[in-house]
N, CA, C and O atoms as a Tinker XYZ file with bonds, in Angstrom:
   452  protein
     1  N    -10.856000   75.568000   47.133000    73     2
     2  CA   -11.340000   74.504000   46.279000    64     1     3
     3  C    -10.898000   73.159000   46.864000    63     2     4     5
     4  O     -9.720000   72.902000   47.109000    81     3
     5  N    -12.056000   72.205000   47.099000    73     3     6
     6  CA   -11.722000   70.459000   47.294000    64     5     7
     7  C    -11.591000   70.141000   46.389000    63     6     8     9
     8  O    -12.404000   70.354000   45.490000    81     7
     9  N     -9.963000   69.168000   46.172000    73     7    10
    10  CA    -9.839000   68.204000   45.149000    64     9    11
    11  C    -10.241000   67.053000   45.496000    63    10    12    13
    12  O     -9.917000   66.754000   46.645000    81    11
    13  N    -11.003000   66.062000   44.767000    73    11    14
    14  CA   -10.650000   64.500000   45.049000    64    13    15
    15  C    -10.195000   63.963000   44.062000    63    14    16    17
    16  O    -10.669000   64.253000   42.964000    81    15
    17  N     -9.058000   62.949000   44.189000    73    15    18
    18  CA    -8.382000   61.891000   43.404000    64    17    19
    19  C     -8.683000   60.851000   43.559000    63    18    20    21
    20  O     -8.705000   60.403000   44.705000    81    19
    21  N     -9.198000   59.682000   41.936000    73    19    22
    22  CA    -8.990000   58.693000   42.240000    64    21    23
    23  C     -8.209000   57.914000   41.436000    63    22    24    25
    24  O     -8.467000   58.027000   40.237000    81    23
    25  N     -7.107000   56.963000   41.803000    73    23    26
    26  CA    -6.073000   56.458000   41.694000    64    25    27
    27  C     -6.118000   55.154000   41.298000    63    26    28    29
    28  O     -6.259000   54.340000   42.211000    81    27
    29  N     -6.040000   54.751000   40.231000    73    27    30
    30  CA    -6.696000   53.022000   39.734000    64    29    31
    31  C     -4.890000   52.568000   39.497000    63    30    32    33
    32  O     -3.952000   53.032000   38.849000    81    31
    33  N     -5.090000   51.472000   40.382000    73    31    34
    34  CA    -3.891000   50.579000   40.675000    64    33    35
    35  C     -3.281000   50.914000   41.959000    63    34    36    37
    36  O     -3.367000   52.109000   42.240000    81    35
    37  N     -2.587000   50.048000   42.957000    73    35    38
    38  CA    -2.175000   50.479000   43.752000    64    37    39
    39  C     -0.426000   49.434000   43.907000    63    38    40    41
    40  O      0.100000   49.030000   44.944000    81    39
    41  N      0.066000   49.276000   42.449000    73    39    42
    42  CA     1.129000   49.168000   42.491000    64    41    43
    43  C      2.019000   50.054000   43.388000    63    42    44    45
    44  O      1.556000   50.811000   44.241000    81    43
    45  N      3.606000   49.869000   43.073000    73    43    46
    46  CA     4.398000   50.841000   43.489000    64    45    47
    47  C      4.036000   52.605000   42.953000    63    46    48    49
    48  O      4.065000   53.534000   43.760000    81    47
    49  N      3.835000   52.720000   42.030000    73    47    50
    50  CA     3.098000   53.850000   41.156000    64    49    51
    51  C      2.484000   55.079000   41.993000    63    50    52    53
    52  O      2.734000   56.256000   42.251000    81    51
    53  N      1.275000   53.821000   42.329000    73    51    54
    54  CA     0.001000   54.192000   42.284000    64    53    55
    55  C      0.236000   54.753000   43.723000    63    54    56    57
    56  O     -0.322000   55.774000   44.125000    81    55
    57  N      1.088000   54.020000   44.453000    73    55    58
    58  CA     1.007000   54.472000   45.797000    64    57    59
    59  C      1.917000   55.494000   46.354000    63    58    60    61
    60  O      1.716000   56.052000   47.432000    81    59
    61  N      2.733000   55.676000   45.729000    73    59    62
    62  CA     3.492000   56.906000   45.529000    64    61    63
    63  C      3.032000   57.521000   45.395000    63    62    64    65
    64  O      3.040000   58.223000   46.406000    81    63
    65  N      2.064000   58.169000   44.198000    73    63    66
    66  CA     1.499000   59.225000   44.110000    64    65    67
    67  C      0.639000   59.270000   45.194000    63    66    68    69
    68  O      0.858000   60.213000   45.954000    81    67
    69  N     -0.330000   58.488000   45.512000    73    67    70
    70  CA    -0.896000   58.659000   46.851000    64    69    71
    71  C     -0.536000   59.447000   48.260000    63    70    72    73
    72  O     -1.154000   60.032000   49.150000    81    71
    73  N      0.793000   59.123000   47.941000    73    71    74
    74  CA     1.722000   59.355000   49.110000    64    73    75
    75  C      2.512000   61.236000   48.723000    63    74    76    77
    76  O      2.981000   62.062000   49.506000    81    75
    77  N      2.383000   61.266000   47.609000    73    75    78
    78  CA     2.866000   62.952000   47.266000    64    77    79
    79  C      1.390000   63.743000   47.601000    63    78    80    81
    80  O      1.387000   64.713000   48.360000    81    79
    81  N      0.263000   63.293000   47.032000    73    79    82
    82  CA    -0.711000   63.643000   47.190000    64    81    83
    83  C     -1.234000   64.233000   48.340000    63    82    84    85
    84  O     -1.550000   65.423000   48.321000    81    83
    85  N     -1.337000   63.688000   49.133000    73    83    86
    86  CA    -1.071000   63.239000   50.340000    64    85    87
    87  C     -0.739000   64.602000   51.188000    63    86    88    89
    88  O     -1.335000   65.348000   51.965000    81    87
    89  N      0.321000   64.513000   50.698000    73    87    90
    90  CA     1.438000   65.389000   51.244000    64    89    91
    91  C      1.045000   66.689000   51.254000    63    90    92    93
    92  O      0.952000   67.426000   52.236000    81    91
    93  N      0.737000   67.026000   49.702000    73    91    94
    94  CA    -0.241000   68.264000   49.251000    64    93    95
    95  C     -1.044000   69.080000   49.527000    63    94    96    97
    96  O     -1.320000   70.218000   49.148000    81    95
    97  N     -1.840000   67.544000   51.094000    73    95    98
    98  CA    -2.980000   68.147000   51.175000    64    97    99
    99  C     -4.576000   67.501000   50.343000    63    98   100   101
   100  O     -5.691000   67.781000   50.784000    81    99
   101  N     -4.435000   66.967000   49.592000    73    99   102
   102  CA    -5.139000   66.391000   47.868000    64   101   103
   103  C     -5.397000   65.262000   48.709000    63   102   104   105
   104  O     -4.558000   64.443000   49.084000    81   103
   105  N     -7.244000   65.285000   49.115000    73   103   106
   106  CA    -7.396000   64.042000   49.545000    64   105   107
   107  C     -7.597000   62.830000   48.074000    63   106   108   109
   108  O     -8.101000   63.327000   47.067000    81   107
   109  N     -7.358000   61.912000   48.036000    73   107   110
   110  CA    -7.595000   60.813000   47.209000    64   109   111
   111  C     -7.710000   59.852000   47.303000    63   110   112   113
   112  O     -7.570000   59.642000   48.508000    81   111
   113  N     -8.014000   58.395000   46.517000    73   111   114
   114  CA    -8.368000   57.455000   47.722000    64   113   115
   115  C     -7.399000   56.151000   46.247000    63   114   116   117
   116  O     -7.361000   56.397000   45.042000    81   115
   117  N     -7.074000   55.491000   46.611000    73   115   118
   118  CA    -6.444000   53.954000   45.584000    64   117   119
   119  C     -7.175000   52.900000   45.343000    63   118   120   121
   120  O     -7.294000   52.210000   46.355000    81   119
   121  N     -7.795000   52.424000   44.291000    73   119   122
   122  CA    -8.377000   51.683000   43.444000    64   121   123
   123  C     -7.169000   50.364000   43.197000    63   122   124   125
   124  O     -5.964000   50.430000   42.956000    81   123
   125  N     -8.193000   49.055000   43.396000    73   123   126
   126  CA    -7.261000   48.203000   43.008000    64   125   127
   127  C     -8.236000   47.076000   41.878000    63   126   128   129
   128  O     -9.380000   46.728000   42.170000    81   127
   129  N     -7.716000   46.750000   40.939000    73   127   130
   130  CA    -8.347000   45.648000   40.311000    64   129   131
   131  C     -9.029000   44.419000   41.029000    63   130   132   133
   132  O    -10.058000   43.886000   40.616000    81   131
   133  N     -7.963000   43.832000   42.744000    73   131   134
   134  CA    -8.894000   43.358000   43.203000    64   133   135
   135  C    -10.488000   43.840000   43.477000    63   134   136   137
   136  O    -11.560000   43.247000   43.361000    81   135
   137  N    -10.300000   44.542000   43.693000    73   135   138
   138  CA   -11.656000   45.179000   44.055000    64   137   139
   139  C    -13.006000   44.869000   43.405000    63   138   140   141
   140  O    -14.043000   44.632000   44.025000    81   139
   141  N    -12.854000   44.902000   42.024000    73   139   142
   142  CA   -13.490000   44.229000   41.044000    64   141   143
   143  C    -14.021000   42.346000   41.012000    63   142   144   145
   144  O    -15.130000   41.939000   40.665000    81   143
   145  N    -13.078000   41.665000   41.389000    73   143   146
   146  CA   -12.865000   40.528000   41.807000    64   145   147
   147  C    -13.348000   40.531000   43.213000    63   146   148   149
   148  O    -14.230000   39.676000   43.139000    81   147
   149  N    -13.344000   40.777000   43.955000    73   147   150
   150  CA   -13.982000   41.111000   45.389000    64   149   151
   151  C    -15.687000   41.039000   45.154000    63   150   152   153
   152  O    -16.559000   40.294000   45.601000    81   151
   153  N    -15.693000   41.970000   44.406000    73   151   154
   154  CA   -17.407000   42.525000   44.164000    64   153   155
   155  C    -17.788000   40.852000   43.271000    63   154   156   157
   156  O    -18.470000   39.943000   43.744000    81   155
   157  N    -17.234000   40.863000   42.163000    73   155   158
   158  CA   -18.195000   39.581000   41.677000    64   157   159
   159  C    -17.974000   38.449000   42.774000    63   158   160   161
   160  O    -18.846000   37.647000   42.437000    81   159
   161  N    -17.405000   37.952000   43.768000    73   159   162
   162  CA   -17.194000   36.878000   44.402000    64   161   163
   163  C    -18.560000   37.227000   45.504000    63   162   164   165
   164  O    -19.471000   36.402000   45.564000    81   163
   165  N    -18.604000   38.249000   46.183000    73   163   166
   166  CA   -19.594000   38.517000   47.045000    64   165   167
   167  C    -20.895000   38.143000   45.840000    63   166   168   169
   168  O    -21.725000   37.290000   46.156000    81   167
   169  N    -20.964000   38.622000   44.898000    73   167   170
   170  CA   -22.544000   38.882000   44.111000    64   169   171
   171  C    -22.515000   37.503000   44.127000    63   170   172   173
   172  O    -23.244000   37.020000   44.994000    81   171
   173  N    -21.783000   36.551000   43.305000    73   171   174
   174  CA   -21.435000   35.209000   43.660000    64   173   175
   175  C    -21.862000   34.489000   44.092000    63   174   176   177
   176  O    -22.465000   33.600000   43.491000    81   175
   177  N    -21.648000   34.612000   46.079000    73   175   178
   178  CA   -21.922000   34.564000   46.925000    64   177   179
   179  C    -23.508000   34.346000   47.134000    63   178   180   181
   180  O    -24.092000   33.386000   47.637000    81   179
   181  N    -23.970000   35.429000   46.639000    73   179   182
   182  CA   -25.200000   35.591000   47.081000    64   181   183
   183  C    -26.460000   35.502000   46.232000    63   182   184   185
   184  O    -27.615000   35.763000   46.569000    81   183
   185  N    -25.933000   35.020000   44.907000    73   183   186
   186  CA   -26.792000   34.124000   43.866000    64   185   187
   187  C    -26.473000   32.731000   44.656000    63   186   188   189
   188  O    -27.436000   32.226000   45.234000    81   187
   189  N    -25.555000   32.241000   44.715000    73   187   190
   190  CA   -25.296000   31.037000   44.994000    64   189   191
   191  C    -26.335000   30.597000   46.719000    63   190   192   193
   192  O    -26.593000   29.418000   46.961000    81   191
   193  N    -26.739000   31.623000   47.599000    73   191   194
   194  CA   -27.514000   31.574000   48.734000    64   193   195
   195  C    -28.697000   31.350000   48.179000    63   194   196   197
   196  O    -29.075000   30.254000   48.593000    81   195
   197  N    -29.786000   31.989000   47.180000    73   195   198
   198  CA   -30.460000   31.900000   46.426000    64   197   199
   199  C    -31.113000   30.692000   45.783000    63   198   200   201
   200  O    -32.317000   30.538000   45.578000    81   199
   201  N    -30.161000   29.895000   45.511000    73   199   202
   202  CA   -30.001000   28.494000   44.406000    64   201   203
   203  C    -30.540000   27.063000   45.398000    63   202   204   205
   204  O    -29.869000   26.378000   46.170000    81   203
   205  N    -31.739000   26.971000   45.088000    73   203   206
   206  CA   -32.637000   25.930000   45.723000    64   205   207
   207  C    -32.506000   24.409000   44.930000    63   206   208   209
   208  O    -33.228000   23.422000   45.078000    81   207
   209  N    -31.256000   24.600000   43.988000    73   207   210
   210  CA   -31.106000   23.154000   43.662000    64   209   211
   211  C    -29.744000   23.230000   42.906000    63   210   212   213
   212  O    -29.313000   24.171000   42.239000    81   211
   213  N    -29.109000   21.903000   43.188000    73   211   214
   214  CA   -27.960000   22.076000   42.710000    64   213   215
   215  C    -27.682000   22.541000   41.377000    63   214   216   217
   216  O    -26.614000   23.069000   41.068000    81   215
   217  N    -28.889000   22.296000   40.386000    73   215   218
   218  CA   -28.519000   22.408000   38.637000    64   217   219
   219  C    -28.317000   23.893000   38.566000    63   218   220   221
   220  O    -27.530000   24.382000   37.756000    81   219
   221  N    -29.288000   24.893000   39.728000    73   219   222
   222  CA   -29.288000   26.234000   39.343000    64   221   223
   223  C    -27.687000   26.944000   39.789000    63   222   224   225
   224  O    -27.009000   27.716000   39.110000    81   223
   225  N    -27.301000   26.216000   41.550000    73   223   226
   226  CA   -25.792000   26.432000   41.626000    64   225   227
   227  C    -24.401000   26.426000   40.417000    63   226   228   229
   228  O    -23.399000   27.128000   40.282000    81   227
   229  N    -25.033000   25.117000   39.603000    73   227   230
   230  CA   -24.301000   25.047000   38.439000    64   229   231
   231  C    -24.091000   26.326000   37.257000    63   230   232   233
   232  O    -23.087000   26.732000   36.671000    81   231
   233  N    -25.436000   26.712000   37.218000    73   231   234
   234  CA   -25.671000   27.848000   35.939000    64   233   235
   235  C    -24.889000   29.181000   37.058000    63   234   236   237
   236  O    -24.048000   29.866000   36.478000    81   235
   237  N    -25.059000   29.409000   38.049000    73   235   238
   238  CA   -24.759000   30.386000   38.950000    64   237   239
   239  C    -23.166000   30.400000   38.232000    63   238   240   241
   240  O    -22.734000   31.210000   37.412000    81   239
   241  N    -22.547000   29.353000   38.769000    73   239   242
   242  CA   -20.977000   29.106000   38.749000    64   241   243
   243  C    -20.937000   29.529000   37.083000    63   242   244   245
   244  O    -20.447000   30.589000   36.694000    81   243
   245  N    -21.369000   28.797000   36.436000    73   243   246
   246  CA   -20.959000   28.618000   34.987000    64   245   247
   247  C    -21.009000   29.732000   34.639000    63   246   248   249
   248  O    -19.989000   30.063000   34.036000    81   247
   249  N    -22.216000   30.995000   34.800000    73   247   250
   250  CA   -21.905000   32.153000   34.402000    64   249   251
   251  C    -21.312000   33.182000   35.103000    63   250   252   253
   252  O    -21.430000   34.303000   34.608000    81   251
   253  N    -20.677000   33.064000   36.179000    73   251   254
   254  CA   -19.872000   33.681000   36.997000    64   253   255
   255  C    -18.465000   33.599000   36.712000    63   254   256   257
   256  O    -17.759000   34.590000   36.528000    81   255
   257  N    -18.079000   32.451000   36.677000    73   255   258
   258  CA   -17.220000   31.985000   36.769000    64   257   259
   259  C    -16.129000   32.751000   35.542000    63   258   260   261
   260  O    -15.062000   33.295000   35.825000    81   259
   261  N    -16.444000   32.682000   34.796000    73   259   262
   262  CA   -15.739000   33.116000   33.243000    64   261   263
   263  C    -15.443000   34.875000   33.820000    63   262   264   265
   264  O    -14.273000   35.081000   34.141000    81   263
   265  N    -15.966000   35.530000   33.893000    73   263   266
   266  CA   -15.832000   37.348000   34.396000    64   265   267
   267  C    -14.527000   36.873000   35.517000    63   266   268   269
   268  O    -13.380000   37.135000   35.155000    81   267
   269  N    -14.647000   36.482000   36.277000    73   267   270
   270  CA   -13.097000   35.666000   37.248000    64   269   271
   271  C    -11.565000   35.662000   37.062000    63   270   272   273
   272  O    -10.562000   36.109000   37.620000    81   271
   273  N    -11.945000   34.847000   35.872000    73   271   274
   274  CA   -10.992000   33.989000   35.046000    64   273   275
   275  C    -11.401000   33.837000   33.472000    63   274   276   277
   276  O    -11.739000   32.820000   32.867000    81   275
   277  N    -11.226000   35.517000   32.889000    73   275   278
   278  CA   -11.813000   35.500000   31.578000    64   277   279
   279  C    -10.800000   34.609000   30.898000    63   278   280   281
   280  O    -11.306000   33.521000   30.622000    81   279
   281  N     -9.442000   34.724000   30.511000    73   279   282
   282  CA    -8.607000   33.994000   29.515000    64   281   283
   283  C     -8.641000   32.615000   30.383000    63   282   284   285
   284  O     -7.749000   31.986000   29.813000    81   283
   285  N     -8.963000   32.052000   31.063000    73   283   286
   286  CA    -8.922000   30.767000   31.419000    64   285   287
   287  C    -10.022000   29.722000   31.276000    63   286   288   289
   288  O    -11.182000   29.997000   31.585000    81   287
   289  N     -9.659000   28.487000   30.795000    73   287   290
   290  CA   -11.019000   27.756000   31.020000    64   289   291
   291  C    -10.977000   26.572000   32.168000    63   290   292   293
   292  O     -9.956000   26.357000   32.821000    81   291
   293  N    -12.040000   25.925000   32.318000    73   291   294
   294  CA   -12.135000   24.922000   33.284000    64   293   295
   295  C    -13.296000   24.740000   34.048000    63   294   296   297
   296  O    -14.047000   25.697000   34.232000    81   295
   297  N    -13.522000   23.724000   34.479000    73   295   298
   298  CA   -14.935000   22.768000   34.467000    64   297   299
   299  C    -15.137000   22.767000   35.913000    63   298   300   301
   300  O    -14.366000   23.164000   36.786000    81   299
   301  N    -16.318000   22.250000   36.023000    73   299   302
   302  CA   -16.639000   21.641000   37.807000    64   301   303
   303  C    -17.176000   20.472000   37.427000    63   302   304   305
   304  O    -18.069000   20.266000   36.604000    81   303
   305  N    -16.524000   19.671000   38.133000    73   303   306
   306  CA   -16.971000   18.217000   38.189000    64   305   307
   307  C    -17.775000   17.840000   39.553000    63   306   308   309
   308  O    -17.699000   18.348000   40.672000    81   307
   309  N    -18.509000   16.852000   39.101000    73   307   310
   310  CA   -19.037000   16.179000   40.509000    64   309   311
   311  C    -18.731000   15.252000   40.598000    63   310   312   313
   312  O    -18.965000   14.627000   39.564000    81   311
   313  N    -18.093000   14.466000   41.615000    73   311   314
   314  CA   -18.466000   13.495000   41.943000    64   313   315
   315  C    -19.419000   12.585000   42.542000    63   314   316   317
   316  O    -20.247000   12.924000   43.387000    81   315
   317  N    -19.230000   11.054000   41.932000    73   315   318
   318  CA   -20.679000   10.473000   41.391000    64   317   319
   319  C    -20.793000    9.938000   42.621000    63   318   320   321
   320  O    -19.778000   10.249000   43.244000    81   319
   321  N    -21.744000    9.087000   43.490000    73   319   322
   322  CA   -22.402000    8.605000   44.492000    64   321   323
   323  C    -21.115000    7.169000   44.406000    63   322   324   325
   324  O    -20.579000    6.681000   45.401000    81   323
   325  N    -20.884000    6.772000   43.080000    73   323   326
   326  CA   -20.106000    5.217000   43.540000    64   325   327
   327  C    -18.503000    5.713000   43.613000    63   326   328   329
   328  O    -17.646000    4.871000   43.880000    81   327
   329  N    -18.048000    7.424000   43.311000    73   327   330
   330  CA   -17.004000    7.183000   43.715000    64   329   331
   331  C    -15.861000    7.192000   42.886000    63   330   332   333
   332  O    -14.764000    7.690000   43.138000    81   331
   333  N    -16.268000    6.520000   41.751000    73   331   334
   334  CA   -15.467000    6.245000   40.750000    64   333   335
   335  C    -15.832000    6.627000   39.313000    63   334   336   337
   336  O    -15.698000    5.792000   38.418000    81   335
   337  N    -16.310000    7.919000   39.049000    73   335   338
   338  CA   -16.769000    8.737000   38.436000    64   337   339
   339  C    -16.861000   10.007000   38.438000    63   338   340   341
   340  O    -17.718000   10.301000   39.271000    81   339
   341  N    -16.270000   11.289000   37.762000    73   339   342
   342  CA   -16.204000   12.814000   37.798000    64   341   343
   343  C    -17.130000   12.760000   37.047000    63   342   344   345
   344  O    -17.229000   11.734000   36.375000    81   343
   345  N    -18.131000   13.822000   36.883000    73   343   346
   346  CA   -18.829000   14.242000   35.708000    64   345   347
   347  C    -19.177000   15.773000   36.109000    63   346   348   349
   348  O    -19.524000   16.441000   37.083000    81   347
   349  N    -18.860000   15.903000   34.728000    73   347   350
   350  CA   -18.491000   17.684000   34.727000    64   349   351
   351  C    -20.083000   18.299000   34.104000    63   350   352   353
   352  O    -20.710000   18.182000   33.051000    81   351
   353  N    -20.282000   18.986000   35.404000    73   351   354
   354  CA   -21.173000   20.002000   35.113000    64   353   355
   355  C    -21.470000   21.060000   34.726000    63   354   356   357
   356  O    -22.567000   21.590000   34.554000    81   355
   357  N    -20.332000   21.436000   34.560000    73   355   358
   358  CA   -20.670000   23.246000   33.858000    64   357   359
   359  C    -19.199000   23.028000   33.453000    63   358   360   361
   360  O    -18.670000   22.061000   34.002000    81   359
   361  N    -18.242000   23.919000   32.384000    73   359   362
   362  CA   -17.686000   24.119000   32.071000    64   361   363
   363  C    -17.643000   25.386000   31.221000    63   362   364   365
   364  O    -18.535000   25.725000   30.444000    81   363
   365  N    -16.398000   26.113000   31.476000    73   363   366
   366  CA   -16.374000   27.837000   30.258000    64   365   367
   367  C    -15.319000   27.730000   29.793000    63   366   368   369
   368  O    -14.621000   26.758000   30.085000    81   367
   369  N    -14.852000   28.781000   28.857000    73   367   370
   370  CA   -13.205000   29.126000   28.266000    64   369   371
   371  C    -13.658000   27.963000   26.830000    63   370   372   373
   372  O    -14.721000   27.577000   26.344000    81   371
   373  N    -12.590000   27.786000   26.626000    73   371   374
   374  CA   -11.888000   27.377000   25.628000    64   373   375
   375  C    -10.339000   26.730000   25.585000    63   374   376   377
   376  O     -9.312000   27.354000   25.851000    81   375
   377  N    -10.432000   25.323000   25.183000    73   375   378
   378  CA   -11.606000   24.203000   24.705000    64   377   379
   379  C    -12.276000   23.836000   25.863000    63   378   380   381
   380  O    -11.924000   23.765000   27.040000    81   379
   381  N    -13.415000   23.598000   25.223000    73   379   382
   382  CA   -14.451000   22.561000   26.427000    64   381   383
   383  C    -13.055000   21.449000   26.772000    63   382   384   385
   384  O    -11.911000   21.346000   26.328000    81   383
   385  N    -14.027000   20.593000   27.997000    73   383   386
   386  CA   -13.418000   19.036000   28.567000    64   385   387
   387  C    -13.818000   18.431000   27.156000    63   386   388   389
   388  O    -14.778000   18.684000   26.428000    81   387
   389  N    -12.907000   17.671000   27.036000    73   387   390
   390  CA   -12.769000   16.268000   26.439000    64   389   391
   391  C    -13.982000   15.670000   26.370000    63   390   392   393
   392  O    -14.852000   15.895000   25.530000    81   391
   393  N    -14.024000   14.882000   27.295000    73   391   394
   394  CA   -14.819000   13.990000   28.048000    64   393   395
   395  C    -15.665000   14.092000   29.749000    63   394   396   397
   396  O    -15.124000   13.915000   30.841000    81   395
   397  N    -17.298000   14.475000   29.434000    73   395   398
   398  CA   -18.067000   14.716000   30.459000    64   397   399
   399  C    -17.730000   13.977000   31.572000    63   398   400   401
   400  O    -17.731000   14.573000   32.649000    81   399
   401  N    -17.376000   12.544000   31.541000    73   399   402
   402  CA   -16.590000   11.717000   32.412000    64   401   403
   403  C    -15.927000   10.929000   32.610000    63   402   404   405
   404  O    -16.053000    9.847000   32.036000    81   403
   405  N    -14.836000   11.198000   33.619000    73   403   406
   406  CA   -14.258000   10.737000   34.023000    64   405   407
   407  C    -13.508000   10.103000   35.449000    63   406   408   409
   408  O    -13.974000   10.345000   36.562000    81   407
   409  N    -12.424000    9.358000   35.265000    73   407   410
   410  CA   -11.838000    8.776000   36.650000    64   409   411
   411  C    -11.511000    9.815000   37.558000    63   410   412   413
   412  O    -11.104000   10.877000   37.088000    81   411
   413  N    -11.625000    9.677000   38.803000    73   411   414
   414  CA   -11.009000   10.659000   39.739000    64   413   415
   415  C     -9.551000   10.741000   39.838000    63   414   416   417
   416  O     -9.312000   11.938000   39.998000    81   415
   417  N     -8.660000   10.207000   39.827000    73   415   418
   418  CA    -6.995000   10.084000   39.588000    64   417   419
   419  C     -6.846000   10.660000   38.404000    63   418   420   421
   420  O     -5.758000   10.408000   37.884000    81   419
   421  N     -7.843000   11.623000   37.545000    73   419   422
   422  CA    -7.376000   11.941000   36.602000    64   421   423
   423  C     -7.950000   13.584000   37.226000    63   422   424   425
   424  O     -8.162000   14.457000   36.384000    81   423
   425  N     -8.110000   13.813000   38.321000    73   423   426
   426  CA    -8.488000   14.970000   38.433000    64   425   427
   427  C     -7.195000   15.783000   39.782000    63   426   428   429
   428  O     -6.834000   15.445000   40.909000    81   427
   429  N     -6.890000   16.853000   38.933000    73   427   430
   430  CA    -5.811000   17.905000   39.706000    64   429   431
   431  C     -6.295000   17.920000   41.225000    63   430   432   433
   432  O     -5.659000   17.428000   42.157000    81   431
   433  N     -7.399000   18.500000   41.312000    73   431   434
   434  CA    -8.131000   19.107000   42.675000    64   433   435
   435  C     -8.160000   17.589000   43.441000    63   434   436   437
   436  O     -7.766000   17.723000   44.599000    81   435
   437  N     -8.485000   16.304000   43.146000    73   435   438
   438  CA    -8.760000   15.717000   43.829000    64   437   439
   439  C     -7.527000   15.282000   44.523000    63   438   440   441
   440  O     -7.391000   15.032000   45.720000    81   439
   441  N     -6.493000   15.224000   43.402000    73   439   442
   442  CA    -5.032000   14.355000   44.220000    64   441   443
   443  C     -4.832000   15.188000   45.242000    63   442   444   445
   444  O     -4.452000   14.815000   46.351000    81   443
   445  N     -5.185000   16.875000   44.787000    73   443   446
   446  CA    -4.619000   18.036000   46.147000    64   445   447
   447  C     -5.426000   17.673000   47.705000    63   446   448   449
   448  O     -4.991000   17.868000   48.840000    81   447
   449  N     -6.323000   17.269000   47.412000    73   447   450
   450  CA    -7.188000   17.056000   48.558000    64   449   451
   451  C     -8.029000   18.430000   48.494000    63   450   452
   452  O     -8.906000   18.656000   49.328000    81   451
């Protein structure tokens, strides 16, 4: 008789048993939550190749984005042509932004470069 195992997590745990398994003889293979995160970034990816104008890139992100980073929220801003203006285009989570726009010195990502 062939066994196969599959092994979701590949903590310390997960890989241990892998590793008795293993041993056994018991082919099996380790599952990681990245993996999941992997797959929506590629699909992602390739809606976002798709997207023949920026508003549709926006809806791409906006509904992607949340499956990512379910308990988290946070916006994409653009910046405006003069420079001195963010304006947020899509946003998920909870609470929305404040305010659709704003100064750039008020934005995390921008001070990071």
């Amino acid at each position: 008789m062939h066994t196969q195992v599959a092994i979701i997590g590949a903590g310390p745990a997960g890989l241990f048993l892998s590793h008795l398994l293993f041993r056994e003889g018991i082919e099996c293979i380790v599952l990681e939550a990245r993996s999941r995160e992997t797959t929506v970034l590629a699909e992602m990816g390739d809606l976002l190749l798709s997207c023949l104008t920026a508003e549709e890139a926006y809806a791409v992100i906006g509904a992607v984005t949340p499956k990512l980073f379910p308990a988290a929220s946070g916006a994409l801003g653009v910046l405006g042509p003069s420079r001195n203006l963010v304006e947020i285009v899509v946003s998920w989570g909870d609470p929305p932004p404040a305010d659709p726009l704003f100064a750039p010195d008020r934005c995390w990502a921008l001070w990071r470069g």
